[in-house]
BAKOL-755548 format. One record per atom (N, C-alpha, C, CB): residue number from 1; atom name; x, y, z. Coordinates in pm, whole numbers, padded with zeros to 5 digits. Each point is the difference from the previous one (the first is absolute). Glycine has a CB too. Layout:
[NUM,CA,[X,Y,Z]]
...
% end
This chain:
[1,N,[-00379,00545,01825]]
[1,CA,[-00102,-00099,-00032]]
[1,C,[00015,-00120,00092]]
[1,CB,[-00006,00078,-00238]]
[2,N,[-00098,-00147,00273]]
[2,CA,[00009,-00110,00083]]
[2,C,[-00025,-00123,-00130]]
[2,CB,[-00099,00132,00272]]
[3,N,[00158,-00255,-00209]]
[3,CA,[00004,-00132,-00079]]
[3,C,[-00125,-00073,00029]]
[3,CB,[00251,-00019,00007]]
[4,N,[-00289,-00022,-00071]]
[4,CA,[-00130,-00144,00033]]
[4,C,[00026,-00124,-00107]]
[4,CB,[-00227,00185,00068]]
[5,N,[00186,-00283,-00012]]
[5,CA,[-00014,-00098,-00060]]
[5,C,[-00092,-00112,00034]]
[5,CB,[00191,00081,-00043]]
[6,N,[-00258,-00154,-00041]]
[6,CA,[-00096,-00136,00058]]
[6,C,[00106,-00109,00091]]
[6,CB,[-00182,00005,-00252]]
[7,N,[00138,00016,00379]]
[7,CA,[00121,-00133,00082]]
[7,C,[-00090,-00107,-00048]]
[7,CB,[00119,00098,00266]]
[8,N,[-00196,-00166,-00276]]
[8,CA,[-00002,-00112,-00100]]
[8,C,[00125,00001,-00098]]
[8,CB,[-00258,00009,00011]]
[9,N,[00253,00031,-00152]]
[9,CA,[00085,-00010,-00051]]
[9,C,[00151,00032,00061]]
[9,CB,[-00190,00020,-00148]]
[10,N,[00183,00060,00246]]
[10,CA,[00188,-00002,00027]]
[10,C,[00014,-00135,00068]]
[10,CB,[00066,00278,00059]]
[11,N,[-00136,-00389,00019]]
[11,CA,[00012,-00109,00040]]
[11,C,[00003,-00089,-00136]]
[11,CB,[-00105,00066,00237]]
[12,N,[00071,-00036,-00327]]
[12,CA,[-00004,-00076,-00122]]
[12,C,[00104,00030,-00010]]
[12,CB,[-00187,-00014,-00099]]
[13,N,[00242,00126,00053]]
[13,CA,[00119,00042,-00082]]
[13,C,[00145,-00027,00078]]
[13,CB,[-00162,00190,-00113]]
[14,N,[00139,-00226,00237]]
[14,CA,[00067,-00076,00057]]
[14,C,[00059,-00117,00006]]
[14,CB,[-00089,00120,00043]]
[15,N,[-00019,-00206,-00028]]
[15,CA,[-00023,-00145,-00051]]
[15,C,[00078,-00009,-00101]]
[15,CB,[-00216,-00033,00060]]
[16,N,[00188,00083,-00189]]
[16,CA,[00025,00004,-00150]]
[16,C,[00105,00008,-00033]]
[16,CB,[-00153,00076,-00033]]
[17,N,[00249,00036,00126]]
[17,CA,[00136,00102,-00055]]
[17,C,[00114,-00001,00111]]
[17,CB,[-00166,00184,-00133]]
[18,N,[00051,-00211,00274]]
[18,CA,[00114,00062,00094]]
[18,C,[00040,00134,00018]]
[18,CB,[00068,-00181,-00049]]
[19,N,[-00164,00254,00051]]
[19,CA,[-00014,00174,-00035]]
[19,C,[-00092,00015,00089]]
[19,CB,[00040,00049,-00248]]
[20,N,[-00044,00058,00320]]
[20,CA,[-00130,00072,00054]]
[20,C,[00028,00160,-00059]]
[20,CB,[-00042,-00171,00254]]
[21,N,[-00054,00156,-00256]]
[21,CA,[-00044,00187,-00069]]
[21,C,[00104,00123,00049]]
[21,CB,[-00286,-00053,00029]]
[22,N,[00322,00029,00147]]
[22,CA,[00046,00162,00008]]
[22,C,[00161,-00075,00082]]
[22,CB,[-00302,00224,00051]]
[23,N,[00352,-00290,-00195]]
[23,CA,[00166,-00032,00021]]
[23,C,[00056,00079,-00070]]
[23,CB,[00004,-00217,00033]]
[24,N,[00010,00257,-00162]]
[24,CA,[00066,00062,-00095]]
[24,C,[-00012,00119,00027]]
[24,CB,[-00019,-00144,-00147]]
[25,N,[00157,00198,00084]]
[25,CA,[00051,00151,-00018]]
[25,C,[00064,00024,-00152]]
[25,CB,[00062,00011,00274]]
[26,N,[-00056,00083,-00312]]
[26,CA,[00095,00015,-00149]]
[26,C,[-00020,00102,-00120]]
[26,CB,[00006,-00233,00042]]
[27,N,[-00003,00153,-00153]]
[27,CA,[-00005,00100,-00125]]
[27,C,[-00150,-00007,-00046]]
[27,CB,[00260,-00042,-00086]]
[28,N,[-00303,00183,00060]]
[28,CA,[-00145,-00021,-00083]]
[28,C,[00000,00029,-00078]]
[28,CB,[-00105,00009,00096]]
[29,N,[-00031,-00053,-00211]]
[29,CA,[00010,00006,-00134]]
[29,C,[-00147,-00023,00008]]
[29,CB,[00250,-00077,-00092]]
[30,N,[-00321,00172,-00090]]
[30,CA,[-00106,-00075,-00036]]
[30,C,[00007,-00137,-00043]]
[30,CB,[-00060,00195,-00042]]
[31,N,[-00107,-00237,00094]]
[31,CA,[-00010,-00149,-00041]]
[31,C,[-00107,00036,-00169]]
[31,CB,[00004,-00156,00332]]
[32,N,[00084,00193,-00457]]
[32,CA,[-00058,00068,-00093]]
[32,C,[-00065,-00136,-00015]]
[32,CB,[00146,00219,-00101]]
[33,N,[-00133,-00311,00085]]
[33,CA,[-00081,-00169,-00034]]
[33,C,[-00061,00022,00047]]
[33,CB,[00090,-00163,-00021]]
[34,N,[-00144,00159,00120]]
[34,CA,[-00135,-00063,00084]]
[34,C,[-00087,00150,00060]]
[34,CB,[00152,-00271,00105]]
[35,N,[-00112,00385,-00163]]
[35,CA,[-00064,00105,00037]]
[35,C,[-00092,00056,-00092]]
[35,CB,[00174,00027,00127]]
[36,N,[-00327,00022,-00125]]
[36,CA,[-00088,00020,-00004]]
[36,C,[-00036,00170,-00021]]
[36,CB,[00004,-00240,00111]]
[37,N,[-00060,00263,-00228]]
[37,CA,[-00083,00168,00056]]
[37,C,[-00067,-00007,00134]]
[37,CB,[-00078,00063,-00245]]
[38,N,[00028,-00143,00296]]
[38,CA,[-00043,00024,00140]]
[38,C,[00101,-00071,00100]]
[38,CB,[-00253,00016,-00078]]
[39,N,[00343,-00037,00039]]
[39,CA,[00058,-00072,00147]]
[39,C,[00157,-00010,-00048]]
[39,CB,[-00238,-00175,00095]]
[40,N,[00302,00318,-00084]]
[40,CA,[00142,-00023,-00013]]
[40,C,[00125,-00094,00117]]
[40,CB,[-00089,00238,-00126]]
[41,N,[00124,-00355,00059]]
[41,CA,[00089,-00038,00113]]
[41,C,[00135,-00030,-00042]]
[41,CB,[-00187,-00086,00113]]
[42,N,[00277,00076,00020]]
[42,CA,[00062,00053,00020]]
[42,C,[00105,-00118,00068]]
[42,CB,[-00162,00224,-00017]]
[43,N,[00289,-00266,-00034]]
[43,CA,[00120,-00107,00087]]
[43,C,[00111,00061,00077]]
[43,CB,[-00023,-00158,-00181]]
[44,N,[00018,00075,00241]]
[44,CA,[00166,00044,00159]]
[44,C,[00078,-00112,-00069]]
[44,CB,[-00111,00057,00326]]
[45,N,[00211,-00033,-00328]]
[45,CA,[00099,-00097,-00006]]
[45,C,[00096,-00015,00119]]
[45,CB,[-00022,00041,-00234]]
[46,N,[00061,-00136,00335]]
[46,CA,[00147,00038,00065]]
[46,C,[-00013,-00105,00088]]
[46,CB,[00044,00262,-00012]]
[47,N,[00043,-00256,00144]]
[47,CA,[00019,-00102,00040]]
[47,C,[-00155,-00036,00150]]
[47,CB,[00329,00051,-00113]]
[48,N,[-00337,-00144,00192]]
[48,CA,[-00074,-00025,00083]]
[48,C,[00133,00046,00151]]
[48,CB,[-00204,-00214,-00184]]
[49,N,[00088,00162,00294]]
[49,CA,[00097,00003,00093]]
[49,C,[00077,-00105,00022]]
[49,CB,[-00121,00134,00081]]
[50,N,[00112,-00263,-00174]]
[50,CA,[00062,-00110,00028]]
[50,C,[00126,-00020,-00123]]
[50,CB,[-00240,-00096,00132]]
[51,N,[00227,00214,-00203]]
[51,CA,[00133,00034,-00107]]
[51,C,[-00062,-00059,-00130]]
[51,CB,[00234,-00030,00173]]
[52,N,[-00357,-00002,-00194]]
[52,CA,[-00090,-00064,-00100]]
[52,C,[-00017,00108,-00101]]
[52,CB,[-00125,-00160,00160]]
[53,N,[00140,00105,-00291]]
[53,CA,[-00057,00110,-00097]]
[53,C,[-00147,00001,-00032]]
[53,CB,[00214,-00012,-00099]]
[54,N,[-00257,00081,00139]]
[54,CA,[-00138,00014,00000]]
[54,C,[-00035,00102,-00148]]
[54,CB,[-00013,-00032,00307]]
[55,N,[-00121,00036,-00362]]
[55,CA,[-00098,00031,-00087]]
[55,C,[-00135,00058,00072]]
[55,CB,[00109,-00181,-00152]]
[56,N,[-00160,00256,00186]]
[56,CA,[-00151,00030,00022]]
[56,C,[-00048,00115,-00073]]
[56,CB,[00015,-00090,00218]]
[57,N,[-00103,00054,-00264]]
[57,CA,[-00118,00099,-00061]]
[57,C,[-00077,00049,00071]]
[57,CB,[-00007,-00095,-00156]]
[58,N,[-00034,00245,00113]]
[58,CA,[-00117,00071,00088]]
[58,C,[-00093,00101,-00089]]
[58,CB,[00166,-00007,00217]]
[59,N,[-00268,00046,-00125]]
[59,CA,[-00057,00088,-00088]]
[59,C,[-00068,00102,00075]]
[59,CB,[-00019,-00168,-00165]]
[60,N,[00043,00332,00135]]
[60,CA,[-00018,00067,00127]]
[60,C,[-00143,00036,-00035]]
[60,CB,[00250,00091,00074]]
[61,N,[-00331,-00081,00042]]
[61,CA,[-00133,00060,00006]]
[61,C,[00009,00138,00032]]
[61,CB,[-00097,-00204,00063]]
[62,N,[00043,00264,-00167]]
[62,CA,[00035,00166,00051]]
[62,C,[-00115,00045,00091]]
[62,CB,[00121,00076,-00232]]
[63,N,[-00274,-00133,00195]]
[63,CA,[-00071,00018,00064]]
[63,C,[-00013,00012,00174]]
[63,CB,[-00035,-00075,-00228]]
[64,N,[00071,-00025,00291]]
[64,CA,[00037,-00015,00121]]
[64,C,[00160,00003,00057]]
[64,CB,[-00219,-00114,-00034]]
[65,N,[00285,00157,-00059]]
[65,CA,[00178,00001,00039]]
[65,C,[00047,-00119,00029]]
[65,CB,[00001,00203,00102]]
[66,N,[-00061,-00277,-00166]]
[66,CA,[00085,-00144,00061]]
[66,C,[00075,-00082,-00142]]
[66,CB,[-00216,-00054,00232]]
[67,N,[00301,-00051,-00194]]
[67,CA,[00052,-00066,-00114]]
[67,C,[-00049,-00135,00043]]
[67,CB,[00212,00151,-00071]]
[68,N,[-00222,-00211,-00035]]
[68,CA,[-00078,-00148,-00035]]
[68,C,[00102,-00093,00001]]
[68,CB,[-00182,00080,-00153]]
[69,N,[00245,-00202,00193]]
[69,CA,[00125,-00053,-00024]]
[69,C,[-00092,-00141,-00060]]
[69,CB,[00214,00129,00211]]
[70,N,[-00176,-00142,-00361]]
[70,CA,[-00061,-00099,-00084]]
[70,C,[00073,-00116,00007]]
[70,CB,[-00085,00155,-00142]]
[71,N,[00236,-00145,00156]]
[71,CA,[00063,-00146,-00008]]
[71,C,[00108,00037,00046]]
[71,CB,[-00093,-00119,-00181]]
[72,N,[00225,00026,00297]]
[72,CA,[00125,00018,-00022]]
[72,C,[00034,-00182,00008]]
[72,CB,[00040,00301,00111]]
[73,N,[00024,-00285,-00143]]
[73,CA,[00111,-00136,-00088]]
[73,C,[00178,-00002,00003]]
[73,CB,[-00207,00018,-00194]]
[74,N,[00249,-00128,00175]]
[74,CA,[00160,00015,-00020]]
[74,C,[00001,00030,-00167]]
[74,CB,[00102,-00195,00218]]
[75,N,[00016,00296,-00200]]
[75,CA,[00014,00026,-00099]]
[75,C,[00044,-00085,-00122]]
[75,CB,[00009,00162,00145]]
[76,N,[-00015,-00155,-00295]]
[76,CA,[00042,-00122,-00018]]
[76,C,[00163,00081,-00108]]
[76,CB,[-00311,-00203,00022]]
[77,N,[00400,00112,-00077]]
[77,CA,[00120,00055,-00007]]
[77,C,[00018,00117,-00079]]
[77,CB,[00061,-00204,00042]]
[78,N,[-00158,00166,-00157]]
[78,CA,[00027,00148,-00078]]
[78,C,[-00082,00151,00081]]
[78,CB,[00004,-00173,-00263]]
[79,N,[-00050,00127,00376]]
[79,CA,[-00066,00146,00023]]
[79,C,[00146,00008,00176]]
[79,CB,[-00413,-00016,-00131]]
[80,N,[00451,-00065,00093]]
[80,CA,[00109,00021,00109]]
[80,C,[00133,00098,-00036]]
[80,CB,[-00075,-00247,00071]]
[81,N,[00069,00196,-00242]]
[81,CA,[00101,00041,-00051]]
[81,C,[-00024,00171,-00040]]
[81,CB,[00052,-00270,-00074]]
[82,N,[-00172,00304,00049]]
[82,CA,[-00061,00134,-00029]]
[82,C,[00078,00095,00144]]
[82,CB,[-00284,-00107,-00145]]
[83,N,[00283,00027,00255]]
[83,CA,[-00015,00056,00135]]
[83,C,[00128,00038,-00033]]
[83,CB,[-00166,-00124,00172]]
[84,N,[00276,00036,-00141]]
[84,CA,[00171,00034,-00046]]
[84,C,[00002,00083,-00108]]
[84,CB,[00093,-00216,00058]]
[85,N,[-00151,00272,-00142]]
[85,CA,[00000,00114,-00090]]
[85,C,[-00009,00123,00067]]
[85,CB,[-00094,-00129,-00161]]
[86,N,[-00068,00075,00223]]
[86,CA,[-00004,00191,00044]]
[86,C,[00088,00016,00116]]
[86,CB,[-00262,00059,-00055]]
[87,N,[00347,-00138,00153]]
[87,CA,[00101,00010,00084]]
[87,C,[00129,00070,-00065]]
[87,CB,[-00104,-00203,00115]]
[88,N,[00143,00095,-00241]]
[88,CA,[00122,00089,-00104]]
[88,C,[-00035,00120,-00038]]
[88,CB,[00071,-00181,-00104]]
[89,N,[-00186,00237,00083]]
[89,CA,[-00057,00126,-00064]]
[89,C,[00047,00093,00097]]
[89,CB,[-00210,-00085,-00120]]
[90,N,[00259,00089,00254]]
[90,CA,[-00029,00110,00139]]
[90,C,[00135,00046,-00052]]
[90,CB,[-00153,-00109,00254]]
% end
């Protein structure tokens, strides 16, 4: 699948967070909160290239094979602490 996103908003989400869209790598998980009968999405958890704990949400378009990147952010501590779980879990 290929990634897309509105660069408007990744210049926002920049501004905002200090994040751009295609930094993060990591653990995924449903985003069961914020997901939809029509629009299942979906969180990365892990670090950036600058050793940042990052958060981004996505949502894949099956229609055209692409994934939607809705938000990434620093993580905040308790979803940091989730991360050190699934690391102890290996």
């Amino acid at each position: 699948m290929d990634f897309t996103w509105d660069e408007h908003k990744n210049v926002k989400n920049f501004k905002k967070h200090e994040v751009w869209f295609d930094d993060p790598f990591a653990r995924e998980m449903p985003d069961e909160d914020h997901s939809t009968p029509d629009e299942e999405r979906w969180l990365i958890l892990g670090f950036s290239e600058k050793t940042r704990m990052l958060i981004v949400c996505y949502a894949e378009l099956l229609e055209n094979e692409t994934i939607r990147i809705i938000s990434a952010r620093k993580a905040e501590p308790e979803e940091e602490a989730q991360y050190r779980g699934f690391k102890d879990e290996r």
